[in-house]
N, C-alpha and C positions, 0 to 999 in steps of 0.2 A: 604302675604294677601290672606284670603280666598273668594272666589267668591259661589257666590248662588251658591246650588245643587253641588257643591265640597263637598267631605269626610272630617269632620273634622278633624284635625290631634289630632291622639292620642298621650295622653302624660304622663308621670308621672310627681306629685307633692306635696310636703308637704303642708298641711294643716291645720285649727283647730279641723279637726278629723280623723287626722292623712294623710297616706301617698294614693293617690290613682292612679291607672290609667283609663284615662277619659273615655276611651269609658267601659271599664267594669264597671265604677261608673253611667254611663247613662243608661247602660242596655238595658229595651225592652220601655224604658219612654222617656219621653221629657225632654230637658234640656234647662236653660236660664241662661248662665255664663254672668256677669255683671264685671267689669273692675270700678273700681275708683282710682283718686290720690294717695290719701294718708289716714293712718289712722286718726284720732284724726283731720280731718279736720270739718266742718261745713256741705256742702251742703252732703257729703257723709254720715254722721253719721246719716239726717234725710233720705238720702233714704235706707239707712243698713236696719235702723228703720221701714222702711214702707214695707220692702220686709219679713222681720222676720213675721211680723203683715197680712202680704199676702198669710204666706205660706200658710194655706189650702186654701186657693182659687186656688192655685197653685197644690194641691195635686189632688183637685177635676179634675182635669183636667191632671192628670198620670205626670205632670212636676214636673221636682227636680230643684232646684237652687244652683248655687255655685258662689259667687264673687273671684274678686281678684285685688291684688294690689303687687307692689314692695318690703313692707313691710315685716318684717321676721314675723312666727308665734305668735313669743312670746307678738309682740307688739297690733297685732290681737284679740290673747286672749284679751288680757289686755282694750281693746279699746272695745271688746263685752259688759262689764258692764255700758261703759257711752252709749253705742248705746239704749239697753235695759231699761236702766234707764230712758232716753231721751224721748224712743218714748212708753215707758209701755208694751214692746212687752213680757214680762217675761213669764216664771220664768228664761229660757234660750235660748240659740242660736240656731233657729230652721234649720239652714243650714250650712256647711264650707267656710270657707275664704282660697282662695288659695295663699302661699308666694312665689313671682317670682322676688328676689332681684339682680339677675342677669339680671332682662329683657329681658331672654330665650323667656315667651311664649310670651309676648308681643309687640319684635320683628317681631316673626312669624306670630302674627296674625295680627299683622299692627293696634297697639294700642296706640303707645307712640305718645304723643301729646310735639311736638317742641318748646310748648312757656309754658308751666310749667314745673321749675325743682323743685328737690330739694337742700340742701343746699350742696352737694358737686357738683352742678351745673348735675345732671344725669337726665334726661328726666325724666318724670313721665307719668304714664298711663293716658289714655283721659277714657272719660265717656262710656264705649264699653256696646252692648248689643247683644246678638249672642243665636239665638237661634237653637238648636240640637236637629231634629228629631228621632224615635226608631233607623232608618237607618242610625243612625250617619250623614249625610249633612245637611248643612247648610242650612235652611229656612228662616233666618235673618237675618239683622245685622245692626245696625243703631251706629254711633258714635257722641256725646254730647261734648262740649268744657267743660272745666272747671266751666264753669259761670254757666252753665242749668244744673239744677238737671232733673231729666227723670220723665217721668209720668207711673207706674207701670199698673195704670189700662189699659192705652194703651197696655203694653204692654200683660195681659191678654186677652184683645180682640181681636189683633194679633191672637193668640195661639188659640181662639174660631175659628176666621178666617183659621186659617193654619188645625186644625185639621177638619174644615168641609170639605173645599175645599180640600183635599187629597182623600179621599171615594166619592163624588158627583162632578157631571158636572156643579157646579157652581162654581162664580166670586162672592167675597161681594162688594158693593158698597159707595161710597162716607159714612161716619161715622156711617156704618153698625154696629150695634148689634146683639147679640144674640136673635134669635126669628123674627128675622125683616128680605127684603124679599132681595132674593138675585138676582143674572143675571144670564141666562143659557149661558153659553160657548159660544164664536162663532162658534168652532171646531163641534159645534153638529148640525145635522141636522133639517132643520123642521119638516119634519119628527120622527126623533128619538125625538125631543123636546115635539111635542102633545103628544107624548106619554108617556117620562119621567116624563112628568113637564103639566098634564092635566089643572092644574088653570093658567097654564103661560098666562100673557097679554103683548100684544108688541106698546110702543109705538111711536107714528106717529112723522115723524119731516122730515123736510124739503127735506130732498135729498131721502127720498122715501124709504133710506134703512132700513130695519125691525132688527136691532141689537141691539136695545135696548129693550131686553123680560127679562121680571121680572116675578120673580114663589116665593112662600113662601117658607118658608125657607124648604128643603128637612130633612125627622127625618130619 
């Protein structure tokens, strides 16, 4: 299992575009490896669909995406036509599927979910989301049962989140957007704060303490 702000583990894998290794596949970008059951199943084929349909929003924002599943490549391929067909994301597959039919990485990264097999009774991957900064660690990682499909645009807004808050002294707040106003650090001074953060307002609540200061969003 990987913990926040641990190294990803690097690794090689076949894929539907060929052979890679992860961290020279991620380079100086952001990466969002996503994990599903199986191919040719239901809830996954609509979120394949809606991540294909995401990528440039995805690009906009310096991130590559790669899923993966248990699944050998060949079945992969074959299973891109009904995803594309499905969700109209054509003309083709705007990202690779990784095959980890030994459940190598999925082991490793603590993805296989105990109450879905498949039919020679072998564990199957749970609904993984892991997101990889330029520096390779981990800044993510949320895990989905079988039943919940994921909500992508979350996961977008995360990555607005992760990549503000890296460069600026701020926190986003309770279903914080892009452009909307965020929390200056507690780590920072009042001091350093008037002067970082000139429009910051702080406000008033019961115990007197001044920790809740809100500044627009820092460009």
């Amino acid at each position: 299992m990987v913990n926040l702000g641990d190294v990803f583990p690097d690794f090689e894998a076949e894929t539907t575009q060929g052979k890679i290794k992860f961290h020279d596949w991620v380079g100086d970008k952001w990466a969002v490896l996503c994990s599903h059951p199986a191919d040719f199943t239901p809830v996954c084929t609509t979120e394949l669909g809606k991540l294909n349909k995401l990528k440039p929003e995805f690009d906009k924002r310096n991130a590559k995406l790669i899923a993966l599943s248990c699944d050998p490549v060949e079945s992969h391929n074959a299973w891109w036509k009904d995803i594309i067909d499905y969700s109209d994301s054509g003309p083709e597959p705007r990202y690779p599927i990784i095959s980890d039919p030994k459940r190598e990485l999925a082991v490793k990264l603590g993805m296989l979910d105990p109450d879905e097999k498949d039919k020679a009774g072998l564990p199957l991957t749970c609904r993984a989301v892991f997101i990889v900064g330029p520096d390779k660690k981990l800044k993510l990682s949320i895990l989905y049962p079988a039943t919940t499909g994921r909500n992508f645009d979350e996961v977008l807004r995360v990555i607005d989140s992760l990549q503000l808050t890296a460069t600026k002294k701020v926190a986003t707040p309770v279903n914080w957007e892009t452009g909307g106003e965020c929390m200056v650090l507690p780590s920072v001074s009042a001091e350093d704060a008037a002067q970082l953060f000139p429009e910051m307002r702080t406000e008033k609540v019961p115990s007197g303490k001044p920790y809740l200061r809100f500044t627009p969003q820092p460009k």
